[in-house]
C-alpha atoms as one frame of an Amber mdcrd trajectory, in Angstrom:
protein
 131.967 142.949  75.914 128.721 142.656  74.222 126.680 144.372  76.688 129.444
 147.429  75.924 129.019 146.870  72.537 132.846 146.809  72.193 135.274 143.537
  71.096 136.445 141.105  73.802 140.166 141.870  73.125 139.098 145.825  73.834
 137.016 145.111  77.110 140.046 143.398  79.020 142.929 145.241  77.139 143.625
 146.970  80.319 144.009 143.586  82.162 146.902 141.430  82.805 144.621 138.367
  83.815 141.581 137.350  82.642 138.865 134.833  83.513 136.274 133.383  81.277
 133.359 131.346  82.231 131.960 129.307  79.884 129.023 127.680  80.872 127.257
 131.528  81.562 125.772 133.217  78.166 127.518 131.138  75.826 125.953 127.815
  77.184 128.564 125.259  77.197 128.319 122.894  79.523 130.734 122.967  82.499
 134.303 125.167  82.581 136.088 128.301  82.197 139.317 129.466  81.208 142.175
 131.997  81.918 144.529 134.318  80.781 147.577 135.511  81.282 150.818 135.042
  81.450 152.531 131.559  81.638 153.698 132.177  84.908 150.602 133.197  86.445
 148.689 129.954  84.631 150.901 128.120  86.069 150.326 129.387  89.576 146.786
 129.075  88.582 147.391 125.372  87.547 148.522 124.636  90.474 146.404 126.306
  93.478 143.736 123.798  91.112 145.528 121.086  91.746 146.147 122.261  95.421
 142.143 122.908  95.843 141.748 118.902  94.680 140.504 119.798  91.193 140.982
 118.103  87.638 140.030 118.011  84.361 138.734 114.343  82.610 137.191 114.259
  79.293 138.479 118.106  78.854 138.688 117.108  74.936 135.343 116.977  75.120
 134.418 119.630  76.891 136.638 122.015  75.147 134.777 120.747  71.826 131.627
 121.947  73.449 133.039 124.880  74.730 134.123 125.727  70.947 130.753 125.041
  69.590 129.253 127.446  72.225 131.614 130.143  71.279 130.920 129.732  67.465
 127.597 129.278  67.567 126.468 131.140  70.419 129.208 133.358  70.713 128.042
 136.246  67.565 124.426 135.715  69.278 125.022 136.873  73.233 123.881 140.680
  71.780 120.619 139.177  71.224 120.014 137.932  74.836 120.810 141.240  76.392
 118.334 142.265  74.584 115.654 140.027  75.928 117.431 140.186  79.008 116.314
 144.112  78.728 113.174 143.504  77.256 112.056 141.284  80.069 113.056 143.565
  82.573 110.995 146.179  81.280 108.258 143.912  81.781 109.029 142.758  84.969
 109.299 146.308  86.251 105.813 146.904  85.107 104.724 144.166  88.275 103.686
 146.148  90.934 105.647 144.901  94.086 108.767 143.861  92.099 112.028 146.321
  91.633 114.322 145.785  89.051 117.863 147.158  89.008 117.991 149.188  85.900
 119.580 149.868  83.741 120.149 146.010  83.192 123.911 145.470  81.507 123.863
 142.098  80.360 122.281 138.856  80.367 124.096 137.687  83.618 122.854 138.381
  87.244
């Protein structure tokens, strides 16, 4: 959403799932989350369960996760910036390509 300069809510409004990482851009240290409706989080829920995976300690992670968001969160606009910035540079290298236009801070 920040690479598109538009809100979160606005970049999946078209979407009747979503999935968020948190551990890319915003930093936090391990999870994700998704959306959608209860019946397909609870389909979700369970293929996790299915696939042998848990959550332990997710109070804790979901504090982190809450930090990231507030404090890195307003701030992602900012790395696609440098992302773009070092691109540029990189391009410069004779015997490198870079894909440009570069979108966001995640490759």
């Amino acid at each position: 959403a920040a690479a598109l300069g538009v809100t979160p809510a606005r970049a999946v409004e078209a979407a009747d799932s979503v999935s968020v990482c948190l551990s890319k851009a915003l930093g936090a240290p391990v999870g994700s989350v998704v959306v959608g409706t209860r019946a397909f989080i609870a389909k979700c829920r369970r293929l996790r369960k299915a696939c042998g995976g848990t959550m332990r300690q997710a109070g804790t992670l979901a504090a982190a996760a809450l930090t990231a968001h507030g404090e890195i969160g307003p701030l992602i606009h900012v790395d696609h910036s440098r992302m773009s910035d070092l691109a540029a540079g990189l391009s410069k290298i004779q015997g490198l390509k870079v894909q440009r236009p570069v979108q966001s801070n995640i490759a």
